[in-house]
N, C-alpha and C positions, 0 to 999 in steps of 0.2 A: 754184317757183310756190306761192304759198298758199293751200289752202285756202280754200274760201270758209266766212263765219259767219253762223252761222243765229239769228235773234231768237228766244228760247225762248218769248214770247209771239206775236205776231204771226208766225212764220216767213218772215219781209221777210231778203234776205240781202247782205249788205255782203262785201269783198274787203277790206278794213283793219280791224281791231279799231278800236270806239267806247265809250263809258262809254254813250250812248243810241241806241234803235234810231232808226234816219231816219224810219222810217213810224208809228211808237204813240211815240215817246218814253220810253218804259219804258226803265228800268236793264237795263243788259245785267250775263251772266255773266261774272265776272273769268275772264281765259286768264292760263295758265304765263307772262308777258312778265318781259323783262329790262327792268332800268331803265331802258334808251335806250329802247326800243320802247315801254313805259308813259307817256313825255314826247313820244312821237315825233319825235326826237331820232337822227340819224344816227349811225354810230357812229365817232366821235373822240373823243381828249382832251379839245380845247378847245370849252370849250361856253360860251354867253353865263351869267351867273350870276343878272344882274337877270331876265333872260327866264326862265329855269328858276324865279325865286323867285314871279315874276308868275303865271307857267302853275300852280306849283303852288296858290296861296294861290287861285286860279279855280278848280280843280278841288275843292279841298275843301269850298270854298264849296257846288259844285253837289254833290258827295256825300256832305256831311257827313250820317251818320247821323239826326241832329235831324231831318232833311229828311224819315226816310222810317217816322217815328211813324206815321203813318195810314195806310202800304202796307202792302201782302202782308209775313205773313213773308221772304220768299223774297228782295224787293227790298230789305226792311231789314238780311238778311242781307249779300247782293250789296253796298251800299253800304258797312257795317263793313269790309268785305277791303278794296275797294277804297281804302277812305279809310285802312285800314295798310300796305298796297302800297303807296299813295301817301308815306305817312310812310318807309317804308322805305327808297324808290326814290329822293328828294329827299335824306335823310342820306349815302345813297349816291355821288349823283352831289356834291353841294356838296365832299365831301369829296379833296383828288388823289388820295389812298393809293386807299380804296375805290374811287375812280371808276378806275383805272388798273387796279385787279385787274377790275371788273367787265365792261372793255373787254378783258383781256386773256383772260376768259374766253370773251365773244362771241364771239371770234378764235379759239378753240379754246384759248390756254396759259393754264393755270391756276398759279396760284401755291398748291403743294400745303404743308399744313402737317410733312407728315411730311419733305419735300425739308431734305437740310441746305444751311444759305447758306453759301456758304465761300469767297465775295472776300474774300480778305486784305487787300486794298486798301482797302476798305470797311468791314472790321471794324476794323483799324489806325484808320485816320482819326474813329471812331466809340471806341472804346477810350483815347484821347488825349483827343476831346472828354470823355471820362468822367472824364477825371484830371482835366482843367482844371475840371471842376463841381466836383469833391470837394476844391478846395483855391481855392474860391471865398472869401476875405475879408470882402465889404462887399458895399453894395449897388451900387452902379458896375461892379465885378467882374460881379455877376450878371445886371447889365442890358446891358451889352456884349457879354456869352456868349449871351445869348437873342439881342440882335439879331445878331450874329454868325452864329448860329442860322439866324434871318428869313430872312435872305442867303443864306444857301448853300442854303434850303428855296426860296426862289424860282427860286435858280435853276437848282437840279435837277428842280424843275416845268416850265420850260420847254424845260431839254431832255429831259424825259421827254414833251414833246409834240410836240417832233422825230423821236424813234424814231420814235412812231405815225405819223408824216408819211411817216416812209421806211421803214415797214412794220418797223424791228429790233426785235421782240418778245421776242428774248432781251436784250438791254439795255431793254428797258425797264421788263422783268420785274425785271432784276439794281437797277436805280436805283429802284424801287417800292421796293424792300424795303430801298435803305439810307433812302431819305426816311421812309419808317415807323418807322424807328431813331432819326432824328433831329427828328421829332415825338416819340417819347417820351421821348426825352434832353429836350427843350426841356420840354412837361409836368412830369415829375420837376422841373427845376431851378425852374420855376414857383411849385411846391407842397411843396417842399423843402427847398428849401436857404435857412433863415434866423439872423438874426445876433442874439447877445443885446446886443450894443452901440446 
């Protein structure tokens, strides 16, 4: 049961966190929220991306800072967080990697940085793609291997959206972090690897 919140101007009291109170309209105090709950946004993988880009670019509109030159300090405060929470919470979610750790934490399992990852399965497969980069030739070679790349990135997104469907949070912990490997194999070859011919 949550808590109810209280309007630090008006003491009017809402059961959902709002950016504005219902009764004075004043900016409310940013709360500790996770990225789903800042979008109100349930928590899954798959989420709409135009919807998320639309909800955000409305949000900043109403609190972009600019807005709140002639308030209280307090509300021109409130609105700065908000509008970086905001920034935060959007880079977050657009992203699978980050959007996957960020759900996997909602869920209680965290992807710890100290944890060693040690699929062999996955470091192999990843360690190979590493070879194929580093005796990349032309540009053909390197356009092949990114989309190659694309492909296998798609489609460990969708079945990283299966686990969450059927609740496997340790697979989908385990495929977060080779898709993370293999965004920045695909980066690196990006920005990398070029030919003087």
């Amino acid at each position: 049961m949550n808590p109810e919140i209280k309007c630090w101007n008006c003491s009017n009291t809402f059961k959902k966190f709002s950016f504005f109170c219902s009764e004075c309209n004043i900016i409310q105090k940013p709360l500790d929220l996770d990225s789903f709950k800042l979008f109100n946004l349930n928590y899954g993988f798959s989420i709409n991306l135009k919807k998320l880009e639309y909800e955000y670019y409305a949000l900043q509109k109403m609190l972009h800072p600019d807005k709140f030159i002639n308030s209280t300090e307090k509300e021109l405060l409130y609105a700065q967080i908000h509008s970086s929470n905001l920034n935060n919470a959007y880079n977050t979610l657009v992203n699978p990697v980050s959007r996957s750790n960020e759900l996997l934490k909602c869920k209680g399992e965290k992807n710890k940085e100290s944890e060693t990852f040690n699929d062999l399965e996955v470091l192999n497969e990843v360690l190979d793609l590493q070879e194929v980069a580093e005796n990349i030739n032309c540009q053909k070679e390197k356009d092949n291997l990114i989309n190659e790349l694309n492909q296998t990135i798609e489609e460990d997104v969708e079945k990283l959206n299966n686990y969450f469907i059927e609740e496997q949070l340790l697979n989908a912990k385990k495929l977060t972090v080779k898709i993370s490997y293999l965004e920045k194999l695909q980066k690196d070859i990006k920005n990398n690897v070029t030919f003087t011919n």
